[in-house]
N, C-alpha and C positions, 0 to 999 in steps of 0.2 A: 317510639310507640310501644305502648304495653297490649302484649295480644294476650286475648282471654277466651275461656270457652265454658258454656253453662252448662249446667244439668239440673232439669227438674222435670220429675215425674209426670206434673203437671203442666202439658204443654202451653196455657195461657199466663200460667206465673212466670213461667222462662221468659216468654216474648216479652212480657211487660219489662222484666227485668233486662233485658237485651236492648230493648227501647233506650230504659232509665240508661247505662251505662253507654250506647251510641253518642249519647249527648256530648261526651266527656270528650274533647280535643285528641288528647294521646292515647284513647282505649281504642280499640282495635277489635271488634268481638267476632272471632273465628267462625266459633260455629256455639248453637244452643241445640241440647238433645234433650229426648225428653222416653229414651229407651236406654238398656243398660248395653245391648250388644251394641247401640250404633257407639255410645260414650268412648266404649274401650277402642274400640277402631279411631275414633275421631283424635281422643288425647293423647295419641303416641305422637302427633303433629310439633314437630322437631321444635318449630318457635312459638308455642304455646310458653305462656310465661307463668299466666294464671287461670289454676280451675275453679269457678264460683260452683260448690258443689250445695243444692239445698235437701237435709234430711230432716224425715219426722220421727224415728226413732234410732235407738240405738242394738238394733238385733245383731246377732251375729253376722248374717248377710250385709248389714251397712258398714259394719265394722271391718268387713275384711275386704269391702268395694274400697273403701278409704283404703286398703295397704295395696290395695292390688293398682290403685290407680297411681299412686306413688312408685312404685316398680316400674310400671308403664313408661313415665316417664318424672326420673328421678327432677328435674332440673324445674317441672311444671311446678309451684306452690298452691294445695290446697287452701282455699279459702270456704268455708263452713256456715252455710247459714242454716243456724238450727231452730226448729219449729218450737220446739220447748225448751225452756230454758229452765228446766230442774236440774238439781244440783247432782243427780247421779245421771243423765246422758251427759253434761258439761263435763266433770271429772274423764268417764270415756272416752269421747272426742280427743281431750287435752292428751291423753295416754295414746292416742290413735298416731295415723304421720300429716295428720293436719298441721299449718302453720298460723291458720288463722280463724278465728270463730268471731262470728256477729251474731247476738241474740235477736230475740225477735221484736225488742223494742230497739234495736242498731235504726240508724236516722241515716240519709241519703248520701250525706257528708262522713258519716263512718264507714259505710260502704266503701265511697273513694278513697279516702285516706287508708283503708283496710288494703287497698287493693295498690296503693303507692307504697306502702310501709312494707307490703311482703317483694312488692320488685327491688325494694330495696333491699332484700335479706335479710332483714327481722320478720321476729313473729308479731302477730298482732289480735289483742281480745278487745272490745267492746267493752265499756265502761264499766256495765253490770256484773260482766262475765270477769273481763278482769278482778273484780270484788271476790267475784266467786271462788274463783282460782287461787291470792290470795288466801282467804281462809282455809283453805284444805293447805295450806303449808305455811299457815303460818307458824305453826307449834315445831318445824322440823330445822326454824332459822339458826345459822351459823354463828357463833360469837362475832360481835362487832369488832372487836381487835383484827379478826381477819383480813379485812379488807379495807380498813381505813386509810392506808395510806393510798390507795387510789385517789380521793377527793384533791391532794395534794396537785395531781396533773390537771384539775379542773378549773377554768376562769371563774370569775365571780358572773359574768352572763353564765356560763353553762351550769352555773352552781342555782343558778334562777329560773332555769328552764329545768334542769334537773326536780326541784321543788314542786313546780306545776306539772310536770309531766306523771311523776310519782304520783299526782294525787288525780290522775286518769283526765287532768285539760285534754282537748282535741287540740290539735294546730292550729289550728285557728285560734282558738281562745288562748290559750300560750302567746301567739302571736296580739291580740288583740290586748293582750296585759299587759306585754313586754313593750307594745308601740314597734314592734319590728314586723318585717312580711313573713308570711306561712314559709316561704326556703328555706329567708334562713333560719327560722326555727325548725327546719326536716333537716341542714346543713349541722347544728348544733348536738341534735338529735345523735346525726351519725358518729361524729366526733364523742359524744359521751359516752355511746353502745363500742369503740373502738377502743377509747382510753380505758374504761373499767373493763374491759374483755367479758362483755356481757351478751348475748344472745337473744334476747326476748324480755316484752316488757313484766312479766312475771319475777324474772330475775334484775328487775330493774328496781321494782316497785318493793323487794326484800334489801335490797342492796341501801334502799331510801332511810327503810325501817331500824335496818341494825345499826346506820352508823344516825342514826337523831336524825335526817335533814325533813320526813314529815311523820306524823304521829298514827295511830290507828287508835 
């Protein structure tokens, strides 16, 4: 089971989202708050795996809830669902100890995959956001020489999935191209993030770029 815990200011957006996320077989939803002192009490909750945190700006006070709730409980992964999706609270965020952002056009299926992908210990952005984040780094990429000989450990499936996933597919659609099931495209997934000693799909999607496998 993945246990989860919400926060959102507004108490009837949390329930709904509590709702949405009950549906889900292996989620597990803790506890949903919708006050900042019950939050910090509730997320020091040892087997908290994941916190859906929802903000509408980026002030100093959200920014430093985001660090203080990571402190809280280091092992918990923020997941971010942000009201706007302008390109200076997203760059923030990304700089924050978030592991995960969903814009506000993120669809019900990113959600859950948002929220498989960080139990899995990757980071995870949303189509858009991913786009966004790209840009703000794309000008700081490393020479391709660097890192080429990585692909060398990669099958020609994972060299296929590698391709679609760079170009921000969901699992499903990956899965739906390839004729294979959503695992084992999350099982390939993990194998590619382990061979190229990668982190997060940001460093995924640069690693794509430098060495030719998709275009910008």
């Amino acid at each position: 089971m993945i246990n989860i815990g919400i926060y959102d200011e507004h108490h009837l957006m949390g329930q709904g989202l509590k709702l949405l996320l009950e549906q889900v077989d292996d989620f597990d939803v803790l506890f949903c708050a919708d006050g900042k002192e019950q939050l910090m009490n509730l997320v020091q909750n040892k087997s908290l795996n994941i916190l859906v945190l929802t903000i509408h700006d980026t002030s100093v006070r959200t920014m430093n809830l985001i660090v203080r709730l990571s402190l809280l409980n280091p092992k918990a992964r923020l997941l971010i669902l942000a009201f706007d999706n302008s390109e200076d609270m997203i760059v923030k965020i990304v700089k924050s100890k978030a592991k995960g952002i969903l814009g506000r056009d993120a669809s019900q299926k990113e959600l859950i995959e948002a929220i498989r992908t960080l139990r899995n210990g990757f980071d995870y952005f949303n189509r858009s956001i991913n786009q966004m984040v790209l840009n703000q780094y794309i000008d700081k990429l490393e020479a391709p020489e660097e890192k080429t000989e990585g692909l060398n450990s990669l099958s020609e499936r994972q060299i296929e999935v590698l391709k679609l996933w760079g170009r921000s597919y969901s699992n499903q659609e990956i899965a739906d191209e390839l004729c294979i099931s959503v695992r084992t495209v999350d099982a390939h997934k993990n194998h590619i993030m382990q061979k190229l000693q990668l982190k997060s799909t940001v460093e995924l999607v640069k690693f794509s770029i430098k060495n030719n496998i998709i275009e910008i």
